[in-house]
C-alpha positions as CSV (number, residue, x, y, z in Angstrom):
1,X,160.5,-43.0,-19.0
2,X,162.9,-43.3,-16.1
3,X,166.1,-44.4,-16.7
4,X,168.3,-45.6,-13.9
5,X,168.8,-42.9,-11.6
6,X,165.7,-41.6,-11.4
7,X,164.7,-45.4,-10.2
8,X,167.4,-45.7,-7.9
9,X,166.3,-42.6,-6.1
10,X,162.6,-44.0,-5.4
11,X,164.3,-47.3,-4.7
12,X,166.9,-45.3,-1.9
13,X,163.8,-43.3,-0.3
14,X,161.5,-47.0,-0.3
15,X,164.6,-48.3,1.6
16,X,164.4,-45.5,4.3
17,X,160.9,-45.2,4.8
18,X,159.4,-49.0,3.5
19,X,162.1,-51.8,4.9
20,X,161.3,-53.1,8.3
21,X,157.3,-52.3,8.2
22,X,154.7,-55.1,7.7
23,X,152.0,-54.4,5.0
24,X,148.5,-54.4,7.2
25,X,146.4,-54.0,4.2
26,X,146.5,-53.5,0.5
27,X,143.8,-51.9,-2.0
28,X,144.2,-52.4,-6.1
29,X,142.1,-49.4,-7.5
30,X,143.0,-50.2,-11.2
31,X,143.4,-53.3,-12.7
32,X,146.5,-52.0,-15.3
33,X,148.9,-51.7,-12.3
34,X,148.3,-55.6,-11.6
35,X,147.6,-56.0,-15.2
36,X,150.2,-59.3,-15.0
37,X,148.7,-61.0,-12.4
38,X,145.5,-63.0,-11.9
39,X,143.4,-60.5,-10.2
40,X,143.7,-57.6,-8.0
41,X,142.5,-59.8,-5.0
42,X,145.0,-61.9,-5.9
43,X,147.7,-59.1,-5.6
44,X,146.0,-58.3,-2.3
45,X,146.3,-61.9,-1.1
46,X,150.3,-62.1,-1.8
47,X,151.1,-58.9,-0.1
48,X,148.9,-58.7,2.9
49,X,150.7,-58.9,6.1
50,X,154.1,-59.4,4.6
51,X,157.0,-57.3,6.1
52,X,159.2,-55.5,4.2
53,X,163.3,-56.8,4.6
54,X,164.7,-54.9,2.2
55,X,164.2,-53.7,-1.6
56,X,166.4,-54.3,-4.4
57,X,167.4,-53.0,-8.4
58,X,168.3,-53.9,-11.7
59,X,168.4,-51.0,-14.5
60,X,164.9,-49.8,-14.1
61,X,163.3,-52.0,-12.1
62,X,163.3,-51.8,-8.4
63,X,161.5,-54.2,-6.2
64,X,160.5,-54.6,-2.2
65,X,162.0,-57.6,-0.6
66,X,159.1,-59.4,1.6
67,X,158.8,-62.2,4.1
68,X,156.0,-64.1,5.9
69,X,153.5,-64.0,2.7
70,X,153.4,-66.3,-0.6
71,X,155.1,-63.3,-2.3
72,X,158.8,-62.9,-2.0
73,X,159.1,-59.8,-3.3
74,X,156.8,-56.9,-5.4
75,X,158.3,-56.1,-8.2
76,X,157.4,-52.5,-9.3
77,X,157.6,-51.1,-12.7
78,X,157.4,-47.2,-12.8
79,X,156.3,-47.2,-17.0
80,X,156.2,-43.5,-18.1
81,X,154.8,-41.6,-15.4
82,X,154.8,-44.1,-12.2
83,X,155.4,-43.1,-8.4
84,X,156.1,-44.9,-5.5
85,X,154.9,-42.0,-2.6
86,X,155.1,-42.2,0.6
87,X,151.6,-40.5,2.2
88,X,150.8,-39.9,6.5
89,X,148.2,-42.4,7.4
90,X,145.6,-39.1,7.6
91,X,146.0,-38.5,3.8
92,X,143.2,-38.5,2.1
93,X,140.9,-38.0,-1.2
94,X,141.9,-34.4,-0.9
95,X,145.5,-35.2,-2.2
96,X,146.3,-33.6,-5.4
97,X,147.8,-37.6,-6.2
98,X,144.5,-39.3,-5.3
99,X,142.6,-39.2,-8.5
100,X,145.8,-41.3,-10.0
101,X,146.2,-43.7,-7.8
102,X,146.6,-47.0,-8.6
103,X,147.6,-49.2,-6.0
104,X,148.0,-48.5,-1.8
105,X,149.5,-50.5,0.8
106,X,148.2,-49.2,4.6
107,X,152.1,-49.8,7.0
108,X,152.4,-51.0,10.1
109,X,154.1,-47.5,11.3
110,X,150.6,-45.4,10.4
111,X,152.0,-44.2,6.8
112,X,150.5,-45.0,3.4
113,X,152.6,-46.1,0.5
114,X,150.8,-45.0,-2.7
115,X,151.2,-46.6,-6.5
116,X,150.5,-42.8,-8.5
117,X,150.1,-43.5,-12.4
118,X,148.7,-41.2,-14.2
119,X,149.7,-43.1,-17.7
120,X,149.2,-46.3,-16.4
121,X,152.2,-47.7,-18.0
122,X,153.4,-48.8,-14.8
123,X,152.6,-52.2,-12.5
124,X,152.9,-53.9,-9.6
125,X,153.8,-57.5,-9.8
126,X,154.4,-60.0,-6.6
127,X,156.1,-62.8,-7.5
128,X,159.5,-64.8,-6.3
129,X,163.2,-64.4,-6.0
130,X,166.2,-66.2,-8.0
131,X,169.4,-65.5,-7.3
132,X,168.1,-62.3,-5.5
133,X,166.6,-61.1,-8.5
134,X,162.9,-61.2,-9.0
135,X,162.1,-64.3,-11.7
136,X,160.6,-62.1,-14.3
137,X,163.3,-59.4,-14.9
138,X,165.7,-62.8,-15.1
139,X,166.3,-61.6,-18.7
140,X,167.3,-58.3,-18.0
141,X,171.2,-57.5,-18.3
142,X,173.2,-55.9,-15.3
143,X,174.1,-52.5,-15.0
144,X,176.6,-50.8,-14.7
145,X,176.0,-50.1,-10.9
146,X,175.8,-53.4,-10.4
147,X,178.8,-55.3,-8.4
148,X,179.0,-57.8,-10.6
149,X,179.1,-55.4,-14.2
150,X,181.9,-56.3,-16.6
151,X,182.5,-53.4,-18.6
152,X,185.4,-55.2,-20.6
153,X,182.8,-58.3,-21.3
154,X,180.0,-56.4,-22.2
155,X,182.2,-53.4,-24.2
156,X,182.5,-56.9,-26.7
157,X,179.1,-58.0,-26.9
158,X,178.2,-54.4,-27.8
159,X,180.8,-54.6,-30.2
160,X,179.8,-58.0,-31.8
161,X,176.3,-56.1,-32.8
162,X,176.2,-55.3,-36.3
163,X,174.1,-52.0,-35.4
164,X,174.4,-48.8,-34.2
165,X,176.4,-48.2,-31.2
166,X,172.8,-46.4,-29.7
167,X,170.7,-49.4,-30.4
168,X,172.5,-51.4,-28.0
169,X,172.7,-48.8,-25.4
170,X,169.1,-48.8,-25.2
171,X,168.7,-52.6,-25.3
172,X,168.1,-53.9,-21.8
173,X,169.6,-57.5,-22.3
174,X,173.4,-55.9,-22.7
175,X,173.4,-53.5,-20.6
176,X,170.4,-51.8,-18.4
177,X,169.2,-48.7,-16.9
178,X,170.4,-46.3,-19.8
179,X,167.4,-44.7,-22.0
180,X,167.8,-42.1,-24.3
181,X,169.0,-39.1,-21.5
182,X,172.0,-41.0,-20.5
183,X,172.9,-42.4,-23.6
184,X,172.7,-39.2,-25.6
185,X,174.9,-38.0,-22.5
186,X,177.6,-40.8,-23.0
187,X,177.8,-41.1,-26.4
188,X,178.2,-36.8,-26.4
189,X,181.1,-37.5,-23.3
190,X,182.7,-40.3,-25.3
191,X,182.8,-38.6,-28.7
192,X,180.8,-41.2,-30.3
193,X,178.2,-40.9,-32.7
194,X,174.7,-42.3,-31.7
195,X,174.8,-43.9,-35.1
196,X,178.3,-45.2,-35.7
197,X,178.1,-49.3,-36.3
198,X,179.1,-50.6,-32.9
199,X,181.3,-52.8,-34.2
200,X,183.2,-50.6,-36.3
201,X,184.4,-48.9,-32.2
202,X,187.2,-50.6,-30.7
203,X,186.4,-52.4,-27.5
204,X,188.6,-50.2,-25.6
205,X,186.3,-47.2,-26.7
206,X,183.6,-49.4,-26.1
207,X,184.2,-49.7,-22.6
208,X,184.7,-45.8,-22.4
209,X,181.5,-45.5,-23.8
210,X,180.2,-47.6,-20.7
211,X,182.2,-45.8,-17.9
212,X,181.0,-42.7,-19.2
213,X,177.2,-43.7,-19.0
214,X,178.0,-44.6,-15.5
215,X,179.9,-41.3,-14.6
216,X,176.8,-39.5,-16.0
217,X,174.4,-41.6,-14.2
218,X,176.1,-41.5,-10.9
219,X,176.3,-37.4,-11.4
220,X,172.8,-37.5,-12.0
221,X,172.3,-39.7,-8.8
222,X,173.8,-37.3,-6.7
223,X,171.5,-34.4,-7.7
224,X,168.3,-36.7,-7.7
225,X,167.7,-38.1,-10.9
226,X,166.2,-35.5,-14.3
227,X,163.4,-34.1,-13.9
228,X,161.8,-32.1,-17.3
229,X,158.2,-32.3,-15.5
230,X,156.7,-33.0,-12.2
231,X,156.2,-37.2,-13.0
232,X,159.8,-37.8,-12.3
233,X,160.3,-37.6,-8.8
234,X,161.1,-39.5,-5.4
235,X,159.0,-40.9,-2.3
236,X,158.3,-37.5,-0.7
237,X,157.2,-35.8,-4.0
238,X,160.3,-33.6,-4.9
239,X,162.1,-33.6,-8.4
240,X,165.7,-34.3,-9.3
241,X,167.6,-31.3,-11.1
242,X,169.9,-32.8,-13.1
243,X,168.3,-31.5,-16.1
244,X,170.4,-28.3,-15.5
245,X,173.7,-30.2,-16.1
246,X,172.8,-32.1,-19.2
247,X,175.3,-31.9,-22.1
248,X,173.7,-33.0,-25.0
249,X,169.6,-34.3,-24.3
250,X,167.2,-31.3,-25.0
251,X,169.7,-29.0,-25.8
252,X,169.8,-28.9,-29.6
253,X,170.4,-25.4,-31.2
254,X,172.3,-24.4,-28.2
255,X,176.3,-24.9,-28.1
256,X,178.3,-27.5,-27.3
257,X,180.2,-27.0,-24.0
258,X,183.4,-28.5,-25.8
259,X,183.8,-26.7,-28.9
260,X,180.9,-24.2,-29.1
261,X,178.7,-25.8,-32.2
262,X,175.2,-26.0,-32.3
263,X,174.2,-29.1,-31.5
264,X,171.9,-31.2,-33.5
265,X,168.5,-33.7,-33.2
266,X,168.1,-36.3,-35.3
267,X,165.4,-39.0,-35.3
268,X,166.2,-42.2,-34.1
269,X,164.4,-45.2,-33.4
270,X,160.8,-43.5,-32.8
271,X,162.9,-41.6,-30.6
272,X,165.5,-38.4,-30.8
273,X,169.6,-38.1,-30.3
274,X,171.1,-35.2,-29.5
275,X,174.8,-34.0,-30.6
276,X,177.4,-32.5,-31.6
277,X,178.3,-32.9,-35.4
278,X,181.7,-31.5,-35.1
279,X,182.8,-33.6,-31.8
280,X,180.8,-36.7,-32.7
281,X,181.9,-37.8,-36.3
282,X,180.3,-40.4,-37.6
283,X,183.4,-42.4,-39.6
């Protein structure tokens, strides 16, 4: 699934190419990427003829900021496999993309802006603003991008969790937008053991932990999110390379750039960690 800069990278090339066109017409192809609203036609109805102010993001969720229609915003939920592409206006059946899309939205400029889910995990979801956050993603937690991120506050809710320090990583209503890349990544930078009790970790190492996702994240940001297949990858089609940098996610067997042992994968919560066993002790 995405994780946070592999979102923010869609969300950067939506606020290029998106923000100050009006939506002429919208078509709903499959009713799992409006699968939380009434109807397609009702989808249709909120986002016709609205024009695009800006867009916005919190963890993974990015959404388009709309005026002059019912809908204040279109939140958009990428799943496993989502894209947010932008197409010419000529583009056609004949696109390698067409036989996954979901959702299309016809812009005032002459370009198409195509909903691509080939899992259909993903969604599109109009709906209204609070606080400048769409109301259904109220729940979700900041992250660390965002201005108003604590580190130091949230470095002791983490460590008031009686569960591993991984767990609450990857829980969206502490902290959002890391998934199992970037927290393996961290917890490998910090020295931390994906399953060491969080509250057994001082909250000074805590809020390590947390700098380091965002170090890792913003690195990733800069080279266009990781990309291990051709799902992952921004408005004009291309993929992020990231995955050439990683430390510790899908590099088991291979050596640790610190101390040269082979790292490790473990099950974890349906999931995998990768790691080092000799630079992440578990204590």
């Amino acid at each position: 699934m995405p994780e946070l800069p592999e979102v923010e990278v869609v969300r950067r090339g939506l606020n290029s190419h998106a923000v100050g066109r009006r939506i002429d017409d919208v078509e709903v192809f499959h009713q799992r990427a409006v699968r939380h609203s009434a109807s397609a036609d009702a989808v249709c109805r909120d986002l016709r003829h609205a024009e695009i102010t800006g867009t916005g993001r919190r963890g993974k969720y990015l959404w388009l900021k709309l005026s002059g229609a019912p809908a204040e915003c279109l939140l958009v939920h990428l799943g496993m496999s989502g894209q947010m592409l932008i197409k010419a206006g000529s583009v056609g059946e004949e696109d390698p993309n067409a036989r996954h899309l979901r959702a299309r939205v016809r812009l005032s400029d002459g370009n198409q802006l195509w909903f691509v889910d080939q899992r259909t995990f993903g969604y599109w979801l109009p709906g209204k603003l609070i606080g400048g956050v769409p109301e259904t993603v109220q729940h979700v937690a900041r992250d660390p991008f965002d201005p108003g991120f604590d580190a130091a506050r949230v470095a002791a809710v983490v460590k008031s969790k009686r569960t591993e320090v991984k767990r609450v990583l990857l829980n969206q209503e502490v902290v959002s937008g890391i998934g199992n890349i970037y927290a393996d990544e961290a917890l490998w930078a910090a020295r931390i053991h994906p399953r060491q009790l969080a509250a057994r970790v001082s909250v000074s190492r805590l809020a390590e932990l947390l700098g380091c996702a965002r170090d890792v994240m913003a690195r990733a940001l800069d080279q266009g999110g990781t990309s291990f297949d051709s799902l992952y990858v921004n408005v004009n089609g291309s993929s992020g390379y990231f995955s050439r940098s990683l430390n510790a996610y899908g590099r088991s067997g291979g050596p640790c750039r610190r101390c040269g042992t082979p790292l490790v994968k473990e099950s974890f919560m349906n999931r995998s960690s990768h790691l080092c066993p000799t630079c992440q002790r578990r204590y």
